[in-house]
C-alpha positions in Angstrom: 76.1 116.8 109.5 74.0 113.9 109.1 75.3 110.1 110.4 76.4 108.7 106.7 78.9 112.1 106.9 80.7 111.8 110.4 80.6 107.8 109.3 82.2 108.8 106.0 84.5 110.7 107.8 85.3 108.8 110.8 86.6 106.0 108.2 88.4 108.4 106.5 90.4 109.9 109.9 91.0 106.6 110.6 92.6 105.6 107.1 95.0 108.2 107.7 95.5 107.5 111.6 96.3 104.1 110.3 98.5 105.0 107.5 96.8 104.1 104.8 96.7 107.7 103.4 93.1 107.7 102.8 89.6 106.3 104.0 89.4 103.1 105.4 87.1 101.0 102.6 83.7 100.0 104.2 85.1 96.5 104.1 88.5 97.5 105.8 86.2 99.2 108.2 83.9 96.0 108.6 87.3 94.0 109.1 88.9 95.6 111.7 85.8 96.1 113.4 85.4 92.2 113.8 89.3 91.7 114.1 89.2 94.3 117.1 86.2 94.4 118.4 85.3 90.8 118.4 82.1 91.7 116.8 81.5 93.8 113.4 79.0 95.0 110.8 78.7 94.1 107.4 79.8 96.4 104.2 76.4 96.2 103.0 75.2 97.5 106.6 77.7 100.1 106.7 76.7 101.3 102.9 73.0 101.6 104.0 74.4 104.0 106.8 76.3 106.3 105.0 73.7 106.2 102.1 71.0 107.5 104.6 68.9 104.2 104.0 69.7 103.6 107.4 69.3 107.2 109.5 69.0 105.5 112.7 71.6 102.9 114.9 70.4 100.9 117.5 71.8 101.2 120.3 74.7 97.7 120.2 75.8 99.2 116.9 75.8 102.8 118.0 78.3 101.2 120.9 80.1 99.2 118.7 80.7 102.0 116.2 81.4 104.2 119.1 83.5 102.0 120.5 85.6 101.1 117.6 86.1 105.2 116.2 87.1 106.3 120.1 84.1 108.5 120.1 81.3 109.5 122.1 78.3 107.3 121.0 75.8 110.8 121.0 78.0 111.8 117.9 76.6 108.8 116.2 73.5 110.7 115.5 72.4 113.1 113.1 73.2 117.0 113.9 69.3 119.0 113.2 70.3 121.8 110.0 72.2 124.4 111.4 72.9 122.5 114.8 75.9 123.9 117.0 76.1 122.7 120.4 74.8 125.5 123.2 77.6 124.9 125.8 80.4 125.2 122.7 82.0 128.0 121.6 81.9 129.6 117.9 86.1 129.2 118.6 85.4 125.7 119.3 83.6 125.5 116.3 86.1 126.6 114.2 89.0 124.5 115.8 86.8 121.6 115.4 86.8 123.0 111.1 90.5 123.7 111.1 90.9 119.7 112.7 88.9 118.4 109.5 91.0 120.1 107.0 94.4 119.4 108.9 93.1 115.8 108.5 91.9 116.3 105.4 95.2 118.0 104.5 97.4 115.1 105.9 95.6 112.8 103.6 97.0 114.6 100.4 100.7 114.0 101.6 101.0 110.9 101.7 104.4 110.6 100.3 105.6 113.2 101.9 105.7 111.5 105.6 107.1 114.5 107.1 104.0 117.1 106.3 101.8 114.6 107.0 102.8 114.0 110.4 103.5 117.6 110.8 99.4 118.1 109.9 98.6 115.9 112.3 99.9 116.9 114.8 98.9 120.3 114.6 95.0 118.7 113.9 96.2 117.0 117.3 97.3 120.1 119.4 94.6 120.6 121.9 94.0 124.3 120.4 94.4 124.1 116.1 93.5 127.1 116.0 95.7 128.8 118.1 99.0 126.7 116.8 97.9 127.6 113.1 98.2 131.1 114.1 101.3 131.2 116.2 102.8 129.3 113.0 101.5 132.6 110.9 103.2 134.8 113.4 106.6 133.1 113.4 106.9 133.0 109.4 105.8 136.8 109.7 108.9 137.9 112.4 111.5 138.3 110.2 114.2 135.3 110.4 112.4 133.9 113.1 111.6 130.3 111.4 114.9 129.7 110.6 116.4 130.5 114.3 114.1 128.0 115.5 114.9 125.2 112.6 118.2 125.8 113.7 117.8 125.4 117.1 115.3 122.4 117.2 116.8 120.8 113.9 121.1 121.3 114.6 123.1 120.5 111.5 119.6 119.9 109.3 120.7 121.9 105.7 117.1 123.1 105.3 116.6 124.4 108.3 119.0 127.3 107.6 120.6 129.6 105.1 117.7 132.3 104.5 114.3 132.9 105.9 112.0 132.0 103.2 112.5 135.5 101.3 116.3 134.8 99.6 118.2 137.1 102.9 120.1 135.7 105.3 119.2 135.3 108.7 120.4 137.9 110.8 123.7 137.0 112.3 124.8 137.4 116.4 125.9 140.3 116.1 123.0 142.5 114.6 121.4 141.4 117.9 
């Protein structure tokens, strides 16, 4: 990923973080960084980064970047073709993949607060991955969504009445 990617999609995290339901503009960017930061960019500065006419930060804007996106200033760099980290895992990898499409996702529903908060905080979860797939295996075990609507949702209509597949969830006494 080079730097004008993870700065493409830092702003657009951040867009979403902050509500906006999608990428910060380079000039929103360039706003809040002075607003927040005390110090900022320009737009035209930040174009020339993400175009690639810029490949390298120095180090104050690196910081500042850094800084502003809550990230670890290394990331600020560009990853060599094919690049994975040594120390991280191929899981890692992949959680880190299922994070930018939960984002990504979380963009799309804007109107629909509830998904989108519901995306993020699954991209959130320390382990993506893993919540993603203990969310397959409760919609695959039978009746098992709606039980648990029911019991974390009491009195919420939509939480209950069948299990996604027109039957009725299993009563008490089929237990």
């Amino acid at each position: 990923m080079t730097l004008g990617d993870k700065l493409r999609s830092l702003r657009s995290v951040e867009g979403s973080l902050r509500g906006l339901g999608r990428a910060m503009t380079q000039q929103e960017l360039a706003t809040a960084m002075k607003r927040e930061t005390g110090r900022g960019l320009s737009q035209a500065y930040l174009s020339q980064i993400e175009s690639g006419a810029r490949p390298h930060l120095t180090h104050t804007t690196r910081e500042l970047l850094a800084r502003f996106f809550r990230v670890y200033p290394g990331f600020l760099v560009d990853d060599p073709e094919g690049y994975t980290p040594g120390l991280q895992s191929e899981l890692r990898a992949i959680d880190a993949k299922v994070d930018s499409w939960l984002y990504a996702g979380a963009e799309q529903f804007t109107a629909d607060l509830e998904l989108q908060s519901a995306l993020l905080a699954i991209a959130e979860f320390e382990d993506s991955r893993k919540a993603v797939l203990l969310l397959a295996e409760i919609l695959r075990a039978p009746g098992l969504a709606d039980r648990l609507g029911e019991v974390l949702n009491p009195g919420d209509r939509r939480s209950s009445g069948t299990d996604g597949r027109d039957h009725p969830p299993p009563s008490s006494l089929d237990s």
